[in-house]
C-alpha positions in Angstrom: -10.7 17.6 -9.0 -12.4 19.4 -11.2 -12.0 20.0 -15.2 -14.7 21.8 -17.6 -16.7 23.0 -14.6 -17.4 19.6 -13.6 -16.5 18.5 -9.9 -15.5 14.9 -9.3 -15.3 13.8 -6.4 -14.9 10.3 -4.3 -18.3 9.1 -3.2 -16.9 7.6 0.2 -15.9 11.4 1.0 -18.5 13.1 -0.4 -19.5 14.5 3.0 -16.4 16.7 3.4 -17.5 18.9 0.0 -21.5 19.2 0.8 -20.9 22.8 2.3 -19.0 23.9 -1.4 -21.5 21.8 -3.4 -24.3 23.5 -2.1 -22.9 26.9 -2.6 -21.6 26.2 -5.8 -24.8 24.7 -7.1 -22.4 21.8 -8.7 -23.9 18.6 -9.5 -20.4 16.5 -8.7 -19.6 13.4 -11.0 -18.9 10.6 -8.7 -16.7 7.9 -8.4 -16.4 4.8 -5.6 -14.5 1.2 -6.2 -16.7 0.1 -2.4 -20.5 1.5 -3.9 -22.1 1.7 -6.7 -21.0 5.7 -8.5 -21.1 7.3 -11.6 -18.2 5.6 -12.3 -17.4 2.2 -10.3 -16.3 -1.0 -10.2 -18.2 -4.1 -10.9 -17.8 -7.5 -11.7 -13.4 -7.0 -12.0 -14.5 -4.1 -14.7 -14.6 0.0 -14.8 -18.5 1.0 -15.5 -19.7 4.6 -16.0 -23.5 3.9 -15.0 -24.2 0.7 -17.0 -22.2 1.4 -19.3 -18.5 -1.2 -19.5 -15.5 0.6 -20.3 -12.7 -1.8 -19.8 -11.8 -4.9 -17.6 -9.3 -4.0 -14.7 -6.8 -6.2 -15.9 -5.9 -3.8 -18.4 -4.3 -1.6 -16.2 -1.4 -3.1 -14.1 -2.3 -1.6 -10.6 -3.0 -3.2 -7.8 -5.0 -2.3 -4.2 -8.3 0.1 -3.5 -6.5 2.8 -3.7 -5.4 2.9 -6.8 -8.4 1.2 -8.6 -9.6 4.8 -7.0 -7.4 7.1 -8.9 -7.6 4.9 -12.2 -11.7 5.6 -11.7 -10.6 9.6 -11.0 -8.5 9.4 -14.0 -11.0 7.9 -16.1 -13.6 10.2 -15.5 -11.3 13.3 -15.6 -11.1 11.9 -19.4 -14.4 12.2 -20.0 -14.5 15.3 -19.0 -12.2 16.5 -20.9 -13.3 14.9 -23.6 -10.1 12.3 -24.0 -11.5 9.3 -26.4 -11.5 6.3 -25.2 -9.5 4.5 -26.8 -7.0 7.0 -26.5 -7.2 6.5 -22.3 -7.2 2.9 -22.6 -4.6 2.7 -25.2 -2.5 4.8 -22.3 -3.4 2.0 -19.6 -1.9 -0.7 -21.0 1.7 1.2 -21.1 1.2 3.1 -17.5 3.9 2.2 -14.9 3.9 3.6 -10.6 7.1 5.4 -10.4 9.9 3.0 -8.2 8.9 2.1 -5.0 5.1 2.1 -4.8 4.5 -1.6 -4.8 7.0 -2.0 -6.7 7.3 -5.8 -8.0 11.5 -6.5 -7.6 11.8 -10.4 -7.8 9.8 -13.1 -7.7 11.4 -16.8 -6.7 10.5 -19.8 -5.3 6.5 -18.7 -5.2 7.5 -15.4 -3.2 6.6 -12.5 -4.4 9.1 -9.0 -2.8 8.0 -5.8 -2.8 9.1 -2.7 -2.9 6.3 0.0 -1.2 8.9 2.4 0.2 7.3 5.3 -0.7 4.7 3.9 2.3 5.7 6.2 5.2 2.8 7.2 7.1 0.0 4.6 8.4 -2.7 5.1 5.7 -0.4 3.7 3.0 1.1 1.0 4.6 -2.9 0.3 5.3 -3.7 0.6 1.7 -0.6 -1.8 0.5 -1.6 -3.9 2.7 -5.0 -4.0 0.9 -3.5 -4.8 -1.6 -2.0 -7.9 -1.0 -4.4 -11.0 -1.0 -2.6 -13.7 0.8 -3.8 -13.8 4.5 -1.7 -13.7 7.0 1.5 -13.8 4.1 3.1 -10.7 4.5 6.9 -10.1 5.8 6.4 -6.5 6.6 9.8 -4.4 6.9 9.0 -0.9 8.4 10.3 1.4 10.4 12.1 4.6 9.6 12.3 8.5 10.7 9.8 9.3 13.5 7.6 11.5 12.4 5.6 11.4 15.2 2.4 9.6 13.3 0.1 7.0 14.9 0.8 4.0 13.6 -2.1 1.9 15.7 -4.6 2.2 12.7 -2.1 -0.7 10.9 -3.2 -3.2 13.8 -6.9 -3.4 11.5 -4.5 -5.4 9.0 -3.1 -7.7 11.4 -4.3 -10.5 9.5 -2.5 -10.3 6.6 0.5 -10.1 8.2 2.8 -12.4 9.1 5.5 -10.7 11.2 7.7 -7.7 11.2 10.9 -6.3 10.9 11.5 -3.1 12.7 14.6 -0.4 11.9 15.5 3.2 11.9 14.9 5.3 14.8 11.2 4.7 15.7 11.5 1.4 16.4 11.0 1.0 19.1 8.3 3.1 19.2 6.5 0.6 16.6 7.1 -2.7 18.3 5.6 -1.3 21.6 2.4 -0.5 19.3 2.5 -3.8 17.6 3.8 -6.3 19.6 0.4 -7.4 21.3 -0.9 -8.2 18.2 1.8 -9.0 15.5 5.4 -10.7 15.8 7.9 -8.2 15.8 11.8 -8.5 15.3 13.8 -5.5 16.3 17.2 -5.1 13.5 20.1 -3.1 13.5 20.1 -2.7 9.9 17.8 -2.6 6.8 20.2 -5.1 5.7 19.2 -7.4 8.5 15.7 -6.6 8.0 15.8 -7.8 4.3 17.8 -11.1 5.0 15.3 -11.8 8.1 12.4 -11.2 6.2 13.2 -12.8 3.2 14.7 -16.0 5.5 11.1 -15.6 7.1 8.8 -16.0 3.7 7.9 -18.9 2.7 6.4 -20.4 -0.5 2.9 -18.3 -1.2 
């Protein structure tokens, strides 16, 4: 991204603009919520430098990913010159559209989500990152094929507890999983709600 000549750019990928930066001659602002950045995360808190802007909690979003675009965000502010109160003030009131870990009930101490906007491997990863209850996750998935690789999900095996497989690449994804993680084949995505939610249990 870049806004009043100044080029932000993730830390962790960095390496994929060092041919532009050094033709450009653009000292890139940068952000990271894994190492330390211009702007980071620390201590459940946004920093810029040493400097605290706000504690995470202020924002209601959840997982890596999007601690990663609220620190993209917040430094596209700056450069723009947005006050900051005026950016925080918007935090409090921001919302994901429907269906990116989307909260839809919570009973019984189980918590269902709605990420169905997750159709390729890297965000189903990066939900999945987002949830912190080992091995507590009744995954429904399954779909379209698109023809992705969908082995890269295995790296998250831990925090999942089994799976409910529909749609037409089904069984394409229980022969990648089913070493590794418990998977249940349905006919329906109504099935695959009812198993899954017959599968959680409290936590």
């Amino acid at each position: 991204l870049t806004a009043s000549r100044n080029m932000i750019v993730n830390k962790e990928l960095l390496y994929l603009w060092r041919d532009f930066l050094s033709d450009s001659k653009q000292t890139p602002t940068l952000f990271s919520s894994a190492e330390n950045a211009d702007y980071h995360i620390r201590a459940h808190a946004v920093f810029h430098g040493d400097e605290h802007l706000f504690p995470l909690s202020a924002c209601p979003l959840q997982g890596r990913h999007n601690a990663e675009n609220l620190l993209a965000a917040v430094a596209m502010c700056a450069a723009l010159d947005v006050s900051h109160e005026a950016y925080v003030d918007g935090l409090a009131d921001f919302a994901l559209s429907e269906h990116r870990l989307e909260t839809i009930a919570e009973a019984d101490d189980v918590l269902y989500v709605n990420d169905s906007k997750s159709t390729n491997p890297d965000a189903i990863a990066a939900a999945l990152d987002a949830v912190d209850v080992p091995g507590g996750v009744c995954l429904i998935a399954g779909g379209v094929d698109k023809e992705m690789d969908f082995s890269g999900v295995l790296a998250r095996a831990d925090k999942i507890k089994c799976v409910f497989i529909v749609g037409k690449c089904r069984n394409k994804l229980v022969k990648t999983w089913e070493a590794a993680l418990h998977c249940y084949m349905c006919e329906s995505f109504e099935e695959a709600v009812h198993s899954a939610c017959d599968a959680a249990v409290r936590g």
